[in-house]
C-alpha positions as CSV (number, residue, x, y, z in Angstrom):
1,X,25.1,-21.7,2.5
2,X,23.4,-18.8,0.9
3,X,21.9,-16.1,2.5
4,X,18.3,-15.1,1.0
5,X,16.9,-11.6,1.5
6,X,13.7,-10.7,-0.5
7,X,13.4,-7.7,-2.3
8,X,11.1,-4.8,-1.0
9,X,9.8,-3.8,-4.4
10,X,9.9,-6.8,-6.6
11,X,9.6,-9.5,-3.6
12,X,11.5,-12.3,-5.0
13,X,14.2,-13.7,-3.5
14,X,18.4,-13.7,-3.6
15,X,20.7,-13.8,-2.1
16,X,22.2,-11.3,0.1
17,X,25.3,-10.3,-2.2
18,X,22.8,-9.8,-5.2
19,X,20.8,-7.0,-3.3
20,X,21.4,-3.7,-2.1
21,X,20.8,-2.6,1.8
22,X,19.6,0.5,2.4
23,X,19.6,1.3,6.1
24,X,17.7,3.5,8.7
25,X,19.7,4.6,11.5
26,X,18.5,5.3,15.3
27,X,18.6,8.9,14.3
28,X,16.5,8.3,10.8
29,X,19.3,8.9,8.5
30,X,18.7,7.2,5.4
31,X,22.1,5.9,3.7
32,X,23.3,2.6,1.0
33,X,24.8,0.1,3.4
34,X,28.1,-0.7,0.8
35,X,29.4,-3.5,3.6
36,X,26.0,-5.0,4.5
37,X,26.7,-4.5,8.4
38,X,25.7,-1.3,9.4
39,X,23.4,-0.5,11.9
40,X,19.9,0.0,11.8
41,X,16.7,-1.1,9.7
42,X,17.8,-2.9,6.5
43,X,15.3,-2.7,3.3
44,X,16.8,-5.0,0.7
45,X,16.6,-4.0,-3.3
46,X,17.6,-5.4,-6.4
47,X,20.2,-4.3,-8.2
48,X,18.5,-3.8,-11.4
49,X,17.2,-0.6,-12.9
50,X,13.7,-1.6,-13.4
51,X,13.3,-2.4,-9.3
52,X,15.2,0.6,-8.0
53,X,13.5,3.0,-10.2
54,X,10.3,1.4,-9.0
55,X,11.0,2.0,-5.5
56,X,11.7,5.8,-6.3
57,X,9.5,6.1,-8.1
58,X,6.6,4.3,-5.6
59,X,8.5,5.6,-2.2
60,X,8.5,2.0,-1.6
61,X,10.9,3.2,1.6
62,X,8.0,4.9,3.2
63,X,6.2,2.0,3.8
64,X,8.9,-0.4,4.4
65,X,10.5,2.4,7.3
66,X,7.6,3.5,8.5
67,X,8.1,7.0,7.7
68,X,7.9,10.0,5.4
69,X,11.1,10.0,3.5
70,X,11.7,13.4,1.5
71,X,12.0,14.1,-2.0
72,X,15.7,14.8,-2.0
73,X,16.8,11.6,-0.2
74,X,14.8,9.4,-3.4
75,X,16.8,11.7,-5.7
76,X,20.0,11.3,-3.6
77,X,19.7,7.5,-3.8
78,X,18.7,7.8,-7.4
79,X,21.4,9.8,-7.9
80,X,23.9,7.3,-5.9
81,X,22.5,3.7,-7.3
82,X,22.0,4.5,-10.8
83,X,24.4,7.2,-11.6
């Protein structure tokens, strides 16, 4: 049985393996969650180019955590997911 998360920029649906997780902590660190069990908020994103550059490019994260996120943690995930 499959596991479906939607995406937070696109909003379609996969499965959990296809997406990333991107995780707020109790202290409001933002960090990629490699295993997919970390602690914290999760905020599921496509793998693709097109979505992740969307959602650095919107601050999609800002909505989804409730929070301002700063410049440098978009360009640090940029930086990490894309290369």
């Amino acid at each position: 049985m499959e596991i479906l998360r939607m995406c937070v920029v696109c909003r379609q649906m996969h499965d959990k393996r296809d997406l990333l997780r991107i995780v707020k902590d109790k202290e409001n660190n933002i960090s990629i969650d490699k295993t997919g069990k970390q602690n914290g908020r999760g905020a599921y994103v496509c793998k693709s180019e097109e979505c992740i550059s969307k959602l650095i490019r919107q601050k999609t994260l800002n909505k989804v955590f409730k929070m301002n996120i700063g410049e440098e943690i978009y360009k640090k995930l940029g930086e990490e997911i894309l290369g």
